[in-house]
C-alpha positions in Angstrom: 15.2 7.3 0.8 14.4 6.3 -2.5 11.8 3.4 -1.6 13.8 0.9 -3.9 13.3 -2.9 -3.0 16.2 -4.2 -1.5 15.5 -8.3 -1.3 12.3 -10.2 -2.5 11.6 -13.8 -0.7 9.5 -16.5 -2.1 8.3 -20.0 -0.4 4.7 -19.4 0.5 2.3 -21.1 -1.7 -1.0 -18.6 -0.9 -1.2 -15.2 0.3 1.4 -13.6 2.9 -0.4 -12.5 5.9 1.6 -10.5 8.6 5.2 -10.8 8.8 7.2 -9.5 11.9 11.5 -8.5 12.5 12.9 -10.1 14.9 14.3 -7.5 17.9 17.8 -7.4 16.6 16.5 -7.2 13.0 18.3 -10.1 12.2 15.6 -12.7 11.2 12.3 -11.6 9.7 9.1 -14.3 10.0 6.4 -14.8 7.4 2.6 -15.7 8.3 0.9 -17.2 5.6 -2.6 -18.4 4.2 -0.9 -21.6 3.5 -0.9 -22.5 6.9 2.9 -22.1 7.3 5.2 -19.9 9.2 8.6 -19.2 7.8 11.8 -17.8 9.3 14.2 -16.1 7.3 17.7 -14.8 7.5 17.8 -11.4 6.6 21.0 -10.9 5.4 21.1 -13.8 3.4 17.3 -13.8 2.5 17.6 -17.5 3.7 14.7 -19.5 4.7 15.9 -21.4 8.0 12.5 -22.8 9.6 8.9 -23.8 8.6 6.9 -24.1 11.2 3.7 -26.0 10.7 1.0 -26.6 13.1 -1.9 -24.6 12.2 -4.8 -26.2 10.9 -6.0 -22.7 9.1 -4.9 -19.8 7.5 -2.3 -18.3 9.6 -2.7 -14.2 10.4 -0.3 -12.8 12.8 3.2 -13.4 14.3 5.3 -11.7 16.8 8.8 -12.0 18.4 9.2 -12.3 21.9 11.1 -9.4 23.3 14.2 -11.2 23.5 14.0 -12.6 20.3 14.1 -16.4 21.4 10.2 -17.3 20.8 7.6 -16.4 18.2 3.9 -16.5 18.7 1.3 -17.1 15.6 -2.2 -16.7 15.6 -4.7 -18.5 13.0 -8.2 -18.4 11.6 -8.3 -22.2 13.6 -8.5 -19.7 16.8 -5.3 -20.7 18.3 -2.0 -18.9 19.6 1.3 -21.1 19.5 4.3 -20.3 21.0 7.5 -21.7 19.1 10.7 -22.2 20.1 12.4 -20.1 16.8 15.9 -22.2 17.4 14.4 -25.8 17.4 11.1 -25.1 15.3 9.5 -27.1 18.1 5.9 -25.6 19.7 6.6 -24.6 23.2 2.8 -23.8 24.2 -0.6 -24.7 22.0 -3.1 -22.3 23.4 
């Protein structure tokens, strides 16, 4: 291993956060400062969701095991639960 980088992907406006691979390693999501989550195609190093909703910095995302929801967590101390297909929030807690 030779600890090259292999893709570089830009769209946040502040400070990257926590990112998280999706189970089958093909998506890869983004947590950022600017109050934005953003899903990417790995392969392609396409962006093909923002998911909006926090009202604060956002520092933490995870994949549901099977790879069909995504939960965030933000300094506005809530946990959403999105729907990674439709973009659309499933829970607000």
């Amino acid at each position: 291993m030779t600890g090259q980088q292999i893709q570089q992907l830009e769209g946040h406006h502040r400070y990257v956060r926590a990112i998280s691979f999706s189970p089958d390693g093909k998506q890869l999501a983004s947590a950022s400062y600017d109050r934005t989550i953003r899903l990417w195609v790995t392969a392609t190093r396409e962006q093909v969701q923002q998911l909006e909703g926090h009202n604060d910095h956002v520092h933490a995302v995870a994949f549901s095991p099977d790879g069909k929801q995504l939960a965030s967590a933000s300094s506005d101390q809530t946990v959403i639960l999105w729907d990674i297909v439709t973009g659309e929030q499933v829970q607000y807690l």
